[in-house]
NUBA-83744 format. One line per field, with one value per residue (C-alpha): residue number from 1; x, y, z. Coordinates in pm, 1 decimal, padded with zeros to 6 digits. Last residue first. Layout:
residues N
num c(NUM, ...)
xx c(X, ...)
yy c(Y, ...)
zz c(Z, ...)
END
This chain:
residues 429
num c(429, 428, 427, 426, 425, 424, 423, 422, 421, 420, 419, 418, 417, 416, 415, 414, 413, 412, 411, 410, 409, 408, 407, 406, 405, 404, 403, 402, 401, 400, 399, 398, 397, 396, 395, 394, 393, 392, 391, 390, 389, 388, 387, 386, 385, 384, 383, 382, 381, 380, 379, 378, 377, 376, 375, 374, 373, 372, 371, 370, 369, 368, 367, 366, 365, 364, 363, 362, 361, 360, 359, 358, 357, 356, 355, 354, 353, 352, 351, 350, 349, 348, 347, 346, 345, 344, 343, 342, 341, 340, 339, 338, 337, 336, 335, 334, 333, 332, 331, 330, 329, 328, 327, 326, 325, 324, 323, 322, 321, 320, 319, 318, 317, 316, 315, 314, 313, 312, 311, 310, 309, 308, 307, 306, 305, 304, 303, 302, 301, 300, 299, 298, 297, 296, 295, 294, 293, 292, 291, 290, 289, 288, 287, 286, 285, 284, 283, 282, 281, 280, 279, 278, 277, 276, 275, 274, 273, 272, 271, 270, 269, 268, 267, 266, 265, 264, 263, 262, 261, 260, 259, 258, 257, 256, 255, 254, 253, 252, 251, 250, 249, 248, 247, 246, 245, 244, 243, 242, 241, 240, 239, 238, 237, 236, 235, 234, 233, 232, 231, 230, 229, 228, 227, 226, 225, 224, 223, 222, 221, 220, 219, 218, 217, 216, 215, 214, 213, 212, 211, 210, 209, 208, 207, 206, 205, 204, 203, 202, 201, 200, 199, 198, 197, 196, 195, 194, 193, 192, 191, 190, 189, 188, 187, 186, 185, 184, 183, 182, 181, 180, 179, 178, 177, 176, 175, 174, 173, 172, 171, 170, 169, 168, 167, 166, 165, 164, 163, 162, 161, 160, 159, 158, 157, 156, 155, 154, 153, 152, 151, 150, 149, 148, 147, 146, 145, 144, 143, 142, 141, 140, 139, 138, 137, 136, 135, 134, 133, 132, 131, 130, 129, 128, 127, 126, 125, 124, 123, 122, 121, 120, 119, 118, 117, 116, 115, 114, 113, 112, 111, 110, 109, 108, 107, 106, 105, 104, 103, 102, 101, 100, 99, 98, 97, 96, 95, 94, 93, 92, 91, 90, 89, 88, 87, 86, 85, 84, 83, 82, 81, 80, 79, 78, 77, 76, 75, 74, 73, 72, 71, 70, 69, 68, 67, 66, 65, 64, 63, 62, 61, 60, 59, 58, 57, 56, 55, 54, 53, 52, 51, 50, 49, 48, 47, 46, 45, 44, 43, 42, 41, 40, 39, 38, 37, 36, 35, 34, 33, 32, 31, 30, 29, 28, 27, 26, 25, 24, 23, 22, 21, 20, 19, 18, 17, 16, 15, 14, 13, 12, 11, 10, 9, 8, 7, 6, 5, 4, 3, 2, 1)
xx c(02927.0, 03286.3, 03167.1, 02840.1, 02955.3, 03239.6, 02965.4, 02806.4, 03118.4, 03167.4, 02791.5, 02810.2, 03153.3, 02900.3, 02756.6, 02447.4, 02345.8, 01986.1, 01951.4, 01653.7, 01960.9, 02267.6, 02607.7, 02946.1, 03320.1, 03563.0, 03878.9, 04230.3, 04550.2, 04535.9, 04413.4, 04103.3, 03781.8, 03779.4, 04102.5, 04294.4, 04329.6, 04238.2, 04142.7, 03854.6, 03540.8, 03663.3, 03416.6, 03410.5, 03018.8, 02899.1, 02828.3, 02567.5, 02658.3, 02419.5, 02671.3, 03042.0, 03278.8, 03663.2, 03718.9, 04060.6, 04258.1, 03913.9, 03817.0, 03440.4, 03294.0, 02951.4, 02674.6, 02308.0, 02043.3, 01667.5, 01595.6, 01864.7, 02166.5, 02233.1, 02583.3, 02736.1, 03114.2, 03284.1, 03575.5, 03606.4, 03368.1, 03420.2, 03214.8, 03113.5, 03379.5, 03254.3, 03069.0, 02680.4, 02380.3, 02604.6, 02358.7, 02407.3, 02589.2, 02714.5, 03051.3, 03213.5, 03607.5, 03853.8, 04225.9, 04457.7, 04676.7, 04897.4, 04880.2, 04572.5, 04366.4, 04020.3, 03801.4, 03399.0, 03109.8, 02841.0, 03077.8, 02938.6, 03132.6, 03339.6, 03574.5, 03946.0, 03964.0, 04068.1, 04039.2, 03709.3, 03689.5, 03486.4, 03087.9, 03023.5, 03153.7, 03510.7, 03855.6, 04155.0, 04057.1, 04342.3, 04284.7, 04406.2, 04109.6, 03961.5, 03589.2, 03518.3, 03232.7, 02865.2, 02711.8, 02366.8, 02187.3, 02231.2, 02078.0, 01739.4, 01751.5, 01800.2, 01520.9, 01275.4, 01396.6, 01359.6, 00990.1, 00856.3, 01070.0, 00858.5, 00519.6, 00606.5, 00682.2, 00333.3, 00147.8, 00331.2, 00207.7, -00134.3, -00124.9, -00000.7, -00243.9, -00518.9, -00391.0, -00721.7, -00975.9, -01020.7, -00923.0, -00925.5, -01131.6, -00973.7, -01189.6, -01339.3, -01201.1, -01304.6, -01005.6, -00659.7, -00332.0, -00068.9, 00299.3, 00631.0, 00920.0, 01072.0, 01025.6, 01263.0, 01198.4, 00933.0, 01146.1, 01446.0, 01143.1, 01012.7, 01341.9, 01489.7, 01796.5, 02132.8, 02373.5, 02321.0, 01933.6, 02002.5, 02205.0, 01986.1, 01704.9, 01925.3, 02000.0, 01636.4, 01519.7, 01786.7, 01624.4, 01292.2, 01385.8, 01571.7, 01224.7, 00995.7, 01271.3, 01213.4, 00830.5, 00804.2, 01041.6, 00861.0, 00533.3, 00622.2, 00561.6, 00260.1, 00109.5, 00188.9, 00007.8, -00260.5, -00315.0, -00244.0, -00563.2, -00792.5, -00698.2, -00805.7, -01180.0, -01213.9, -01189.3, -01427.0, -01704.5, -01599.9, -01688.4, -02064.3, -02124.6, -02055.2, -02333.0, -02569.0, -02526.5, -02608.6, -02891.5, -03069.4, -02971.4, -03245.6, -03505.0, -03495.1, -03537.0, -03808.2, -03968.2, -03922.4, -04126.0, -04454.3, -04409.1, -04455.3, -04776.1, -04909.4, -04850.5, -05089.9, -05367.4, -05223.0, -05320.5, -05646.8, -05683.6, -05513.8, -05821.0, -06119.1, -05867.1, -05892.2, -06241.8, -06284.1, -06048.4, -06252.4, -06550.2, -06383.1, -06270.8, -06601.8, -06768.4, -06469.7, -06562.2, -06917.6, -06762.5, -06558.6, -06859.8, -07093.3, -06801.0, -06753.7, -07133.9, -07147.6, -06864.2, -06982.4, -07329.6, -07114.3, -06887.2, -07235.8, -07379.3, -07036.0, -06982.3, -07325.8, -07269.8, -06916.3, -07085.8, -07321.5, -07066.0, -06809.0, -07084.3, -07167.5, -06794.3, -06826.8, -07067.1, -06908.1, -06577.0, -06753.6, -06875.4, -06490.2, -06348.5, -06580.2, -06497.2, -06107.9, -06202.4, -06344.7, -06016.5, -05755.2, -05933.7, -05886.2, -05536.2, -05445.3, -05615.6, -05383.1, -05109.2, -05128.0, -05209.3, -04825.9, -04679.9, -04793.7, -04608.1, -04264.5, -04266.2, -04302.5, -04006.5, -03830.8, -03838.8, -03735.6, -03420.2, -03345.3, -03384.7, -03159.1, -02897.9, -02821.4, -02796.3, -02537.5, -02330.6, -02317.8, -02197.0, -01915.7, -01809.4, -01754.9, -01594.4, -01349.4, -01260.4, -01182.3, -00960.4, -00750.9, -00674.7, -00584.4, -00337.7, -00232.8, -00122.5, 00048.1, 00291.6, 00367.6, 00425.6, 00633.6, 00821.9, 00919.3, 01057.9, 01277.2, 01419.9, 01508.4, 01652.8, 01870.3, 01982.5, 02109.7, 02295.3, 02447.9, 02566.2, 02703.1, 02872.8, 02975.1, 03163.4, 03021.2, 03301.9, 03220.7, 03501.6, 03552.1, 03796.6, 03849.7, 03844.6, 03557.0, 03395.9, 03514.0, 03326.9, 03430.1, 03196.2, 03348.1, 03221.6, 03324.8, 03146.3, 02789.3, 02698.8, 03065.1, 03227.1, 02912.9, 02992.7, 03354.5, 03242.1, 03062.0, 03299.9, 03565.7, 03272.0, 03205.1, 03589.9, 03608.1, 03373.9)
yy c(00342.0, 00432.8, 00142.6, 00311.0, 00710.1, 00567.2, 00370.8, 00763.4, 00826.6, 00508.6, 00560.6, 00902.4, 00767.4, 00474.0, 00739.6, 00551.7, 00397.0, 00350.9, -00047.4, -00041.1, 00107.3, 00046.0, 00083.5, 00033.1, -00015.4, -00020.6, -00168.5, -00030.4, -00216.2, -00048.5, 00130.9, -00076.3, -00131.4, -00547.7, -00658.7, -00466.4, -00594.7, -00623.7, -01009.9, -01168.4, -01263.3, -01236.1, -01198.9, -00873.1, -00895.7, -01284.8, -01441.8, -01641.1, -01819.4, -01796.3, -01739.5, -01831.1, -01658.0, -01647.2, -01412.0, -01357.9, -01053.3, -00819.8, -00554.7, -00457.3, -00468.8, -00463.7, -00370.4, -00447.1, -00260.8, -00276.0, -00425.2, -00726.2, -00755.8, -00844.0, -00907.0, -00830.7, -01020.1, -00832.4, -01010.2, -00730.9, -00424.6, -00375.7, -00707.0, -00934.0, -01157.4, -01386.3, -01400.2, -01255.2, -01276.1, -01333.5, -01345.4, -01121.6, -01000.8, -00645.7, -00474.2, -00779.6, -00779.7, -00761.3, -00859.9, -00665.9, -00837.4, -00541.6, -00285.4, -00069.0, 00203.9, 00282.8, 00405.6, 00465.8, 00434.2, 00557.4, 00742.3, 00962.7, 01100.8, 01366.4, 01220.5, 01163.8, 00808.6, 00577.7, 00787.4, 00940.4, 01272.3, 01307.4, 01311.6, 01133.3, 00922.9, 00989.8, 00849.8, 00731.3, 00695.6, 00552.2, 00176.4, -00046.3, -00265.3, -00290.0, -00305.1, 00036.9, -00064.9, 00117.9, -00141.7, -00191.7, -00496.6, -00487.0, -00129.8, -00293.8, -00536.2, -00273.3, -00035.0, -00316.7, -00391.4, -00002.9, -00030.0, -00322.1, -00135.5, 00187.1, -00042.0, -00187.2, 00136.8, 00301.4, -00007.2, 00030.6, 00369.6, 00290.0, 00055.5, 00295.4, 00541.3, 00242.6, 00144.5, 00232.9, 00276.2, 00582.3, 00382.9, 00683.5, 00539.7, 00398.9, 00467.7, 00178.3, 00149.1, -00216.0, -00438.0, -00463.3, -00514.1, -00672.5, -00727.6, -00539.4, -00627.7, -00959.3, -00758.4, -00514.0, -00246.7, -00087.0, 00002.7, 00153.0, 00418.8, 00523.3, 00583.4, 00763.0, 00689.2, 00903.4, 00740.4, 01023.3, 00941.6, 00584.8, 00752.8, 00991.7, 00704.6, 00542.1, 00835.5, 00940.8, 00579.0, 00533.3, 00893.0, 00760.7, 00427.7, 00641.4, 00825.5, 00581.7, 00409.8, 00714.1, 00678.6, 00339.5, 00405.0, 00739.9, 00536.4, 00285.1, 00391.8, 00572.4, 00301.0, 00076.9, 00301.4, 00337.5, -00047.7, -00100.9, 00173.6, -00013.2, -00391.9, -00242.1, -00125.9, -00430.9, -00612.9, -00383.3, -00433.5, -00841.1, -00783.7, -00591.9, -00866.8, -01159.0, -01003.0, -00918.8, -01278.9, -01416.2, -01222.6, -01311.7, -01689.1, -01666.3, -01466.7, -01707.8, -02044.5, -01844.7, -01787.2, -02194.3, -02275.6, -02056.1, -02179.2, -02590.8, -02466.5, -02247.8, -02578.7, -02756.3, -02519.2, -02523.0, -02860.8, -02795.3, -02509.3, -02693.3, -02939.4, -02665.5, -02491.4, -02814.0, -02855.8, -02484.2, -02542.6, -02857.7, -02675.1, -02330.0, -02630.7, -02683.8, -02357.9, -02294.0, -02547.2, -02475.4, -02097.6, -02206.3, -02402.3, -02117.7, -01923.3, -02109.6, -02149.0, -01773.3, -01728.0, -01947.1, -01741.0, -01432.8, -01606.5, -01680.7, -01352.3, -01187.1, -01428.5, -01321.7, -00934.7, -01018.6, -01169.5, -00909.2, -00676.6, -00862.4, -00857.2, -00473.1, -00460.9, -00662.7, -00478.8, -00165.8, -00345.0, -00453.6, -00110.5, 00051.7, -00253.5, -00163.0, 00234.8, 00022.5, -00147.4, 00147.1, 00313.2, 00081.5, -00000.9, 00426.9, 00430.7, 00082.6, 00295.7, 00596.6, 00376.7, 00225.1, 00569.0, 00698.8, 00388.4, 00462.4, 00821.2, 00661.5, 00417.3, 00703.9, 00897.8, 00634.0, 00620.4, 00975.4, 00957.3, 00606.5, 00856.7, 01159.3, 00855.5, 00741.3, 01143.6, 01218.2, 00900.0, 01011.8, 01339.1, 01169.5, 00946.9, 01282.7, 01460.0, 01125.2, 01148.5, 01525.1, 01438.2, 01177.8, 01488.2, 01737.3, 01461.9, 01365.1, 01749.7, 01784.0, 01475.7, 01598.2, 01906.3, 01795.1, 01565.6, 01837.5, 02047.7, 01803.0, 01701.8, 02060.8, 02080.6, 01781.9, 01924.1, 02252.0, 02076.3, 01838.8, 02139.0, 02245.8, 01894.8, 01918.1, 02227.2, 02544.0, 02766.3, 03201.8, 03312.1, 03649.1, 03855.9, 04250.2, 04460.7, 04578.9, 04305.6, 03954.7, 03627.1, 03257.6, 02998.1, 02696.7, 02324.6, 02056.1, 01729.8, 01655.0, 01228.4, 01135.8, 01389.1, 01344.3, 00984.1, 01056.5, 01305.9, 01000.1, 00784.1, 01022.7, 01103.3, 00731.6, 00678.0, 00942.2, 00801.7)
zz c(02874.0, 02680.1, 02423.1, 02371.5, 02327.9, 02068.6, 01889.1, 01746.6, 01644.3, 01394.5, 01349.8, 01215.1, 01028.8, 00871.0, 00660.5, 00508.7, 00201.8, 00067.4, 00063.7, 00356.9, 00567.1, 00427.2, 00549.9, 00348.1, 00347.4, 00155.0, 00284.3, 00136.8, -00093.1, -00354.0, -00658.5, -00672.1, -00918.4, -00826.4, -00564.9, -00330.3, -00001.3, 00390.6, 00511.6, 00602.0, 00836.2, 01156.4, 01430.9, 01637.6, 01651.6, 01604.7, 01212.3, 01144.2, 00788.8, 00495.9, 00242.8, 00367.5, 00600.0, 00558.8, 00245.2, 00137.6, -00014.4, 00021.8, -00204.8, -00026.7, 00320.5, 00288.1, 00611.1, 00625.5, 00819.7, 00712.4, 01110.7, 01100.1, 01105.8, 00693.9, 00604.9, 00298.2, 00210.9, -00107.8, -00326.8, -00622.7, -00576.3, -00942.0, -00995.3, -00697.1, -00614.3, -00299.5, 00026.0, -00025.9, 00245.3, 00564.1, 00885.9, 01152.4, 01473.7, 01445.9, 01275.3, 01185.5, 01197.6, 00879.9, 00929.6, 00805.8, 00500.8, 00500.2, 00773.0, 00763.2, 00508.6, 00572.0, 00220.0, 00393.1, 00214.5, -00045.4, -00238.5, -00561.7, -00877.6, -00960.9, -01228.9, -01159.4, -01420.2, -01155.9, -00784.2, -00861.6, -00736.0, -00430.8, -00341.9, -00034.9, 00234.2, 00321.3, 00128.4, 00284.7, 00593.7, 00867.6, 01032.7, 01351.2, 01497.8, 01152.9, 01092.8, 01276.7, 01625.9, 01576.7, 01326.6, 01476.8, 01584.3, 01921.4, 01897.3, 01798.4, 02099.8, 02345.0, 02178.7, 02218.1, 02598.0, 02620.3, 02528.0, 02722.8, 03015.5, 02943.4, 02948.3, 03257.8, 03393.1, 03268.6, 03398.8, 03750.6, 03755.5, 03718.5, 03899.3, 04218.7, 04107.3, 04179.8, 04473.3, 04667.3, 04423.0, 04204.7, 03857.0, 03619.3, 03310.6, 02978.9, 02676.1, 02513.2, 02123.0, 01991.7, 01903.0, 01711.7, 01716.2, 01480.3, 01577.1, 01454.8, 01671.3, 01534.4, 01211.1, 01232.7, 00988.4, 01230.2, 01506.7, 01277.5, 01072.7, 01413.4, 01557.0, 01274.1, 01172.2, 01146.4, 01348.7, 01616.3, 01565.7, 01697.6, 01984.2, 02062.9, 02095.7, 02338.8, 02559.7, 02559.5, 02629.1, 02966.7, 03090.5, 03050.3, 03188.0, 03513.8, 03534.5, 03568.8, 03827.7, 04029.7, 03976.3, 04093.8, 04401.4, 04475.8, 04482.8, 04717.5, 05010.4, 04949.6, 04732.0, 05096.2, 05297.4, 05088.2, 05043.8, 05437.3, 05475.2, 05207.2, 05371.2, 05683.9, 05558.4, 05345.6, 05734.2, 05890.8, 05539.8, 05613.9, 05978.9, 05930.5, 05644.2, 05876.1, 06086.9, 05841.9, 05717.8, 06012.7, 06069.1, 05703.7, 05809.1, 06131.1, 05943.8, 05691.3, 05924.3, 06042.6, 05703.9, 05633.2, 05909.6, 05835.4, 05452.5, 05574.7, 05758.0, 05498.9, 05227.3, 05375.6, 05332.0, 05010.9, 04922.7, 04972.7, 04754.6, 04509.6, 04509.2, 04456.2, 04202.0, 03965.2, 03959.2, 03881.4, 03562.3, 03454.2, 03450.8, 03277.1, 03029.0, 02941.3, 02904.0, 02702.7, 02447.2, 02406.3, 02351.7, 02051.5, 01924.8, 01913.5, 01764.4, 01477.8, 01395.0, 01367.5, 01180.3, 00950.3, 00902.9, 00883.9, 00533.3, 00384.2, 00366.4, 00258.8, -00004.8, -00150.6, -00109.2, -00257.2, -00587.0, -00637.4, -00635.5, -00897.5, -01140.7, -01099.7, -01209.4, -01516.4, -01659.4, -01598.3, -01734.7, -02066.0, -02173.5, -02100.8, -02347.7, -02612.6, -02605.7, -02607.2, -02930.4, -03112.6, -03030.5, -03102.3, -03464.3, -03576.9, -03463.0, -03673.6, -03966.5, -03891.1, -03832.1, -04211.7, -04350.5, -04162.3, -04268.5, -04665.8, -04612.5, -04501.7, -04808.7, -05044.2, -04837.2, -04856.9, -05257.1, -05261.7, -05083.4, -05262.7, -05566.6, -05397.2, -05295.2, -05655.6, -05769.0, -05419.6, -05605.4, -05922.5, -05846.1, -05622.7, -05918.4, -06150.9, -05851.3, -05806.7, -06169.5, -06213.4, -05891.9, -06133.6, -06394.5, -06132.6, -05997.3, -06327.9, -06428.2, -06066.2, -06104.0, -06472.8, -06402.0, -06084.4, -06258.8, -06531.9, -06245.7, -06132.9, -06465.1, -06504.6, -06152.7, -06240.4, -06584.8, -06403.3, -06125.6, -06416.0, -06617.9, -06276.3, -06196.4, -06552.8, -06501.3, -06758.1, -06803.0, -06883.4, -07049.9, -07118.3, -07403.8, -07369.0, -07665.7, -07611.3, -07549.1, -07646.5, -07599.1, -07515.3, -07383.0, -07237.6, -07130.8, -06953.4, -07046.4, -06895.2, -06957.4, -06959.1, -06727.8, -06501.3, -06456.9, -06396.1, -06143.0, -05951.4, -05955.2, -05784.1, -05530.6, -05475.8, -05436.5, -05190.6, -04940.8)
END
């Protein structure tokens, strides 16, 4: 940069040498000096302002043009103007003419349609006329031909009635034969309506006895749900949210709405009942098989924290900054246990988080243990809770030797001390 400058200034030494005016006033002598990278200041605003004359002169000088081609333009369109309009009158003659034709021929057209309307008349009258003489002949022969099949008809009733003379005797036989069944049945009816009666009163007695039991263990299931759903919400999830991540627990439904109706038969309560405690275990196998899947045991069997989830100064460079898990601290070479069965999605170095194993459980929840000394599990792998899976240390972003540790829940991390304490309630059950 200060070469250019130096080169520069010698350039306006050459071109704009120093410069000094001297002058005395009353006895008193002035100097008024004239640098050259003033005198070059001055020259450059004079060239400046000479470009811009110049600049605006041709400018006025080239719009002069365009107005004079404009002008002769506007006068090129006023004759085309003029021409059209010439054109425009001859059309209007031309239609008046064409006006003039239409309506002679449609005064002919009106003549020609009376005529040919009394034509049309004269021909229905005559269609008519021959269309009822048909008719006539049609008929007489429809009628011939029911005259003879009402013969062959009455021939046929003359023999049936024979027949079922016959018949009456046969009939007469059968109706006692009837009669005889029809009193049978009343009386096995009378002792199945006795023996309905009985099975009623044993079905009352035994939805009496065994209601309290049903709702009893209604109530333990209920109770058992609460405490599990607690416990899922004391790890902060929601319920709703775990149930539907897992997807050996989501399953379509559908169907036409018909609205349930109180079953008032005997035993019906009693079903009903049942229903709701089937449906209560259905549930609290569902919630069993979610919490399986959840992290609630520490990784290390022996550990202090060194660092809690959340914000916290950075412990390289002492910037606030964000922690998504858990710092625990443990004897040398430590080893590192699986929180929850699952399947290992990542075993290896994975940038600042150095060598980091992630499992996947199932349900949106994964867990990462981070800055291992020696990973023992490979990608893909099923791993068992309380499994081994590698050893404390300090490699990737790491002052020392520590565990990180992580829980995710549909990849937005999670406070795995709420489920640290929230395990200590299921391994005292």
């Amino acid at each position: 940069m200060q070469t250019v400058i130096g080169w520069a200034d010698e350039r306006l030494d050459t071109f704009f040498p120093f410069r000094q005016i001297v002058f005395r006033s009353e006895g008193r002598t002035k100097c008024l000096n004239f640098s050259s990278r003033f005198q070059g200041s001055v020259a450059s605003v004079a060239l400046g302002f000479t470009a811009w004359v110049v600049f605006s002169t041709t400018s006025v000088f080239l719009h002069e043009i365009q107005l004079a081609q404009k002008d002769a333009e506007i006068a090129d369109v006023r004759v085309a103007y003029r021409s059209l309009m010439g054109e425009v009158a001859d059309y209007q003659k031309r239609f008046s003419n064409v006006v003039r034709d239409l309506e002679a021929n449609q005064s002919m057209m009106m003549s020609l349609a009376g005529q040919n309307t009394k034509i049309q008349k004269d021909l229905r009258n005559l269609k008519s006329s021959r269309k009822a003489r048909a008719k006539v002949d049609a008929d007489r022969t429809a009628m011939t031909k029911q005259l003879g099949d009402v013969e062959t008809q009455m021939q046929s009733l003359a023999q049936r009635n024979f027949s079922l003379k016959d018949d009456m005797a046969s009939i007469d036989t059968d109706l006692q034969d009837a009669l005889t069944e029809r009193n049978t049945a009343l009386m096995e009816s009378t002792q199945m309506r006795y023996d309905i009666k009985l099975l009623e009163n044993q079905l009352v007695q035994l939805e009496d006895k065994e209601n309290g039991t049903v709702e009893r263990l209604t109530e333990q299931s209920d109770n058992f749900i609460a405490s599990m759903e607690s416990l899922i919400e004391m790890a902060g999830l929601n319920v709703e949210d775990l149930m539907a991540g897992d997807e050996e627990l989501v399953a379509g439904q559908g169907g036409p709405f018909i609205a349930l109706k109180a079953d008032t038969r005997p035993g019906g309560r009693l079903k009903s009942k049942l229903q709701i405690l089937e449906n209560r275990l259905a549930y609290t196998d569902s919630l069993q098989k979610v919490i399986k899947k959840m992290p609630f045991a520490p990784p290390l069997l022996g550990y202090y924290m060194t660092s809690k989830f959340g914000k916290r100064r950075d412990p390289v460079n002492r910037r606030w900054s964000m922690h998504y898990g858990l710092d625990f601290g443990s004897s040398p070479r430590a080893s590192i246990l699986a929180t929850a069965a699952g399947t290992v999605t990542h075993a290896g170095w994975k940038g600042n988080y150095g060598k980091l194993v992630e499992i996947d459980h199932g349900a949106g929840i994964k867990t990462r243990y981070a800055h291992m000394s020696k990973v023992t599990v490979t990608k893909g792998q099923k791993v068992k809770f309380g499994q081994r899976i590698g050893r404390i240390g300090s490699t990737g972003r790491s002052t020392g030797n520590h565990l990180h540790y992580e829980i995710m829940f549909h990849d937005k991390g999670i406070d795995p001390m709420k489920f640290i304490k929230a395990g200590r309630n299921v391994f005292q059950e």
